[in-house]
C-alpha positions as CSV (number, residue, x, y, z in Angstrom):
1,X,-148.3,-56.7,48.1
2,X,-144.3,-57.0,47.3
3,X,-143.5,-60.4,47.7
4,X,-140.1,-60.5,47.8
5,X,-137.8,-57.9,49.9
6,X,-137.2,-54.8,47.6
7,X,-132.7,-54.1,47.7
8,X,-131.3,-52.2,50.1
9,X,-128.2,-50.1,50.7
10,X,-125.5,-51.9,53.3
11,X,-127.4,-52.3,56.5
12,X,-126.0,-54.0,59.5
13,X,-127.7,-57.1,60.4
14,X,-129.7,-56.2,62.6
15,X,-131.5,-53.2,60.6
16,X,-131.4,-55.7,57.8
17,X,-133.7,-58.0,60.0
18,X,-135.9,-55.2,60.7
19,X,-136.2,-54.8,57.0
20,X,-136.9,-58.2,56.8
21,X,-139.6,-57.8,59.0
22,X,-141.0,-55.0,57.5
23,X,-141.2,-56.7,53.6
24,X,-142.9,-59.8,55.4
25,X,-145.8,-56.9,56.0
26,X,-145.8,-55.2,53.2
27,X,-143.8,-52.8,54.7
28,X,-146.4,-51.2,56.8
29,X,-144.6,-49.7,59.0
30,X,-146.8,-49.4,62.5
31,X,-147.4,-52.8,61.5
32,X,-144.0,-53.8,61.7
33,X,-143.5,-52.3,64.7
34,X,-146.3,-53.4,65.9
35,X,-145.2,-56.6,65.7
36,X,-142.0,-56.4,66.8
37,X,-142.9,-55.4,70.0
38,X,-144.9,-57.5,70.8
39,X,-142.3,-60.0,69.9
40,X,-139.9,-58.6,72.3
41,X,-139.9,-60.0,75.6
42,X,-141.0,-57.9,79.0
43,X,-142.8,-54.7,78.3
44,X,-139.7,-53.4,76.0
45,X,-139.5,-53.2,72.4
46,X,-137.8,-52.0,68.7
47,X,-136.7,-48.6,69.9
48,X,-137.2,-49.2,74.2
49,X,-133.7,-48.5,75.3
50,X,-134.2,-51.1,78.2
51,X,-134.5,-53.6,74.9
52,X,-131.2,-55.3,74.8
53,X,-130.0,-56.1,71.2
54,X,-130.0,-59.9,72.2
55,X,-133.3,-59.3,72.7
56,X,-134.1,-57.4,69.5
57,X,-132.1,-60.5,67.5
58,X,-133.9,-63.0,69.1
59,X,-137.5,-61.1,68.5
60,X,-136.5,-60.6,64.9
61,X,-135.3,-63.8,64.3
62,X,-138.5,-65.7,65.1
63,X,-140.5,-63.0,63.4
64,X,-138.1,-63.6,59.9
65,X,-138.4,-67.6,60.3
66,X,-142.5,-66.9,60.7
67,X,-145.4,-66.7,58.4
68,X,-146.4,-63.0,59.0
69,X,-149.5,-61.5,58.5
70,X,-149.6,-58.9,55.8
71,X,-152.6,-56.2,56.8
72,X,-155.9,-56.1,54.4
73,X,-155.4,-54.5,51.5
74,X,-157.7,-50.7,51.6
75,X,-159.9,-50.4,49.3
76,X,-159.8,-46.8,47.3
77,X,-162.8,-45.0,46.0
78,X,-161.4,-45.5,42.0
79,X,-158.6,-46.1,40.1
80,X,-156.5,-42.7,40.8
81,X,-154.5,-42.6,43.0
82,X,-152.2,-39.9,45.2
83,X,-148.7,-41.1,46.5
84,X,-146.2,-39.3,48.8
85,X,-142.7,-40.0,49.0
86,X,-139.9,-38.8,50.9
87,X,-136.4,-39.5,52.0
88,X,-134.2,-38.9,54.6
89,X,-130.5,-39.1,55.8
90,X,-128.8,-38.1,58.4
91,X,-125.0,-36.9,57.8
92,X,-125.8,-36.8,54.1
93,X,-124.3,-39.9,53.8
94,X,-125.7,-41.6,56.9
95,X,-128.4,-43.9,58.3
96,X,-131.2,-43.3,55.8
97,X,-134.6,-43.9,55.4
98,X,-137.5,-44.1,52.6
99,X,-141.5,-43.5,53.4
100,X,-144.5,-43.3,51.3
101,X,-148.0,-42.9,51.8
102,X,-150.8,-44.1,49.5
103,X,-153.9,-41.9,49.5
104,X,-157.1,-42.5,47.0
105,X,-158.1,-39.4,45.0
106,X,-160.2,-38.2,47.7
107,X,-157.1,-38.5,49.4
108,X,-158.2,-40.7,52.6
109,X,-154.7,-42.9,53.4
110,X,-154.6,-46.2,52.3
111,X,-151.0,-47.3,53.1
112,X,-148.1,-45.6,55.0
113,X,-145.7,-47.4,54.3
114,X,-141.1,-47.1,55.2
115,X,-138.0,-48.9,55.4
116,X,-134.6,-48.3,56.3
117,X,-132.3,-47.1,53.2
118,X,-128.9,-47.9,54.3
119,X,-126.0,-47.3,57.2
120,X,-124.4,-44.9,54.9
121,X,-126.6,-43.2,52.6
122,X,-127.1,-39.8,50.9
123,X,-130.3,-38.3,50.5
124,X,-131.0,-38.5,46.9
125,X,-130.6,-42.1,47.0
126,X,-133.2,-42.3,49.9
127,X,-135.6,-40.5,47.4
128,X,-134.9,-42.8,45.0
129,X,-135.9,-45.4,47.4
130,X,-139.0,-43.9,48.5
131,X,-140.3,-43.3,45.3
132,X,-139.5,-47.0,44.5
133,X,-141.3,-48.0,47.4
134,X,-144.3,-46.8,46.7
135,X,-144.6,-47.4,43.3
136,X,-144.0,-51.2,44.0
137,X,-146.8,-51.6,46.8
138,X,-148.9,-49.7,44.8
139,X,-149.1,-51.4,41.9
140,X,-148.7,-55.1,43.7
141,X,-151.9,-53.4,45.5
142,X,-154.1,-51.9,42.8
143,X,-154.7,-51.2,39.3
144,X,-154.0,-47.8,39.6
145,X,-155.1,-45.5,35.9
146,X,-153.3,-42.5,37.5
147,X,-151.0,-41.5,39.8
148,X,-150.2,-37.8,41.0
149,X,-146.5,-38.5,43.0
150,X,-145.9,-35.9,45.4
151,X,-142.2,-35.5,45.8
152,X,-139.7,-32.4,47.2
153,X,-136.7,-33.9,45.6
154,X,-135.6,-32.5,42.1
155,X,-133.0,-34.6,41.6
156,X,-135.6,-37.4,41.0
157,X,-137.8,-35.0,39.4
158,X,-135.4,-34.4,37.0
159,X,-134.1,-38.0,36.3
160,X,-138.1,-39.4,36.0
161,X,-139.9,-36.8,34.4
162,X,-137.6,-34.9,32.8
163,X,-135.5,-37.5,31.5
164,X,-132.0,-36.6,32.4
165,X,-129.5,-39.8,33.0
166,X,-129.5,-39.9,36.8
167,X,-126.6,-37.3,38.9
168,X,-126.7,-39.5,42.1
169,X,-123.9,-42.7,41.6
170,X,-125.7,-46.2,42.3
171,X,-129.3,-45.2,41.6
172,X,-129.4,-46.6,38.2
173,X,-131.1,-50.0,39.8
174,X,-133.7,-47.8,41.6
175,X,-134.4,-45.3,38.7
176,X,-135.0,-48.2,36.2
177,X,-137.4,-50.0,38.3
178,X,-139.2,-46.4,38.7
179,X,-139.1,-45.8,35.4
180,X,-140.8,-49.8,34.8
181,X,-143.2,-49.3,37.4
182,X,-144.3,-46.2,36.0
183,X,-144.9,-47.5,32.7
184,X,-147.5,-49.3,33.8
185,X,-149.7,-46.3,35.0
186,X,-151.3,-44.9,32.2
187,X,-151.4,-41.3,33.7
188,X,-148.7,-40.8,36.1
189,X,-147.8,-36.7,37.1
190,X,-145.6,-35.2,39.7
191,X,-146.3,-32.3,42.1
192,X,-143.2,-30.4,43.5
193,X,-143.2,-30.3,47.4
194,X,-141.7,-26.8,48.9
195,X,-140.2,-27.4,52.3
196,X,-142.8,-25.6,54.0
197,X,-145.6,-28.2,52.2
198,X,-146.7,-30.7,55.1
199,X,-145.6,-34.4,53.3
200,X,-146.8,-37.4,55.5
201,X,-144.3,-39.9,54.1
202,X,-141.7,-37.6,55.9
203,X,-142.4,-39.1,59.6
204,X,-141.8,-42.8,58.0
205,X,-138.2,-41.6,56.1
206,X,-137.5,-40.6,59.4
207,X,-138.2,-43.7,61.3
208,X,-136.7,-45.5,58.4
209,X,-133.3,-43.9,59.1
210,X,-134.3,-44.5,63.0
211,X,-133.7,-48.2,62.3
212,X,-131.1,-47.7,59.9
213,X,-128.7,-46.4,63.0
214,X,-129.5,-49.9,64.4
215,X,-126.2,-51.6,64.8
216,X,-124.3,-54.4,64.7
């Protein structure tokens, strides 16, 4: 898995601990917040309202300054490989998050995996993000041959596969360690999501930008 904390977008401090949080597990996200409530004192926990942010702070805090315990890594039925990405933002810019979901070719789930974006972050960035994301903990996961990268957004489309120079301002960072990552697949392919296409990385971009709103 990632060992060190992919970049982020601004994010207040306390979403930025949460991100921390979430890198320490390989950004799994139920693992995360799994963890963090358990963390949190009392019965409460990341998104209980009755969880005081001095709470959250002090949860998040010990979690960050502890070893944490990265989940077992699945094991896939070959070396192919099917990865859905999504991002989302609310405001367009706003709190924004990534998600991704790592599936084998018979498409059983392997990882499901999110992470807040930023405070104040357009969507196309968010993609960017996602696509990042999963990239990273799949290849720090497996050797993968081929990759099919299930994606809605053609502004990334456009920028990865059909090599424009990227439209959104800021991505180049996030398109150049797609375009590294994917260099290393041998086979890599994208299918185009329609809206009305059901995309399981959507619910984690969502809970993403969920902890992105997290402020101070």
């Amino acid at each position: 898995m990632t060992e060190e904390p992919l970049p982020a977008e601004h994010l207040s401090p306390l979403a930025a601990l949460v991100d921390e949080v979430l890198a320490g597990v390989g950004y799994e996200m139920a693992t995360a917040t799994d963890t963090i409530d358990d963390a949190v004192p009392g019965y409460g926990g990341l998104f209980d309202p009755e969880t005081t942010r001095g709470e959250l702070r002090r949860a998040l805090g010990e979690l960050s300054a502890a070893e944490l315990a990265k989940p077992p890594v699945a094991e896939p039925t070959d070396d192919s490989f099917v990865l859905y990405v999504d991002g989302s933002s609310r405001g367009n810019p706003g709190p924004a998050g990534a998600g991704a979901v790592i599936m084998d070719s018979e498409e059983a789930q392997l990882a499901r995996l999110g992470r807040p974006v930023g405070s104040r972050t357009g969507n196309n960035t968010a993609e960017y993000v996602a696509l990042q994301l999963g990239l990273s903990e799949l290849l720090s996961r497996y050797e993968p041959h081929s990759v099919d990268v299930r994606i809605d957004s053609m502004t990334v489309i456009r920028d990865v596969w059909g090599g424009n120079d990227p439209t959104e301002a800021g991505v180049e960072t996030y398109s150049e360690s797609i375009a590294a990552a994917l260099s290393e697949v041998p086979n890599h392919r994208y299918t185009h999501l329609a809206d009305s296409d059901p995309n399981p990385a959507d619910a984690l971009a969502t809970v993403g930008a969920d902890i992105a709103a997290l402020g101070p």
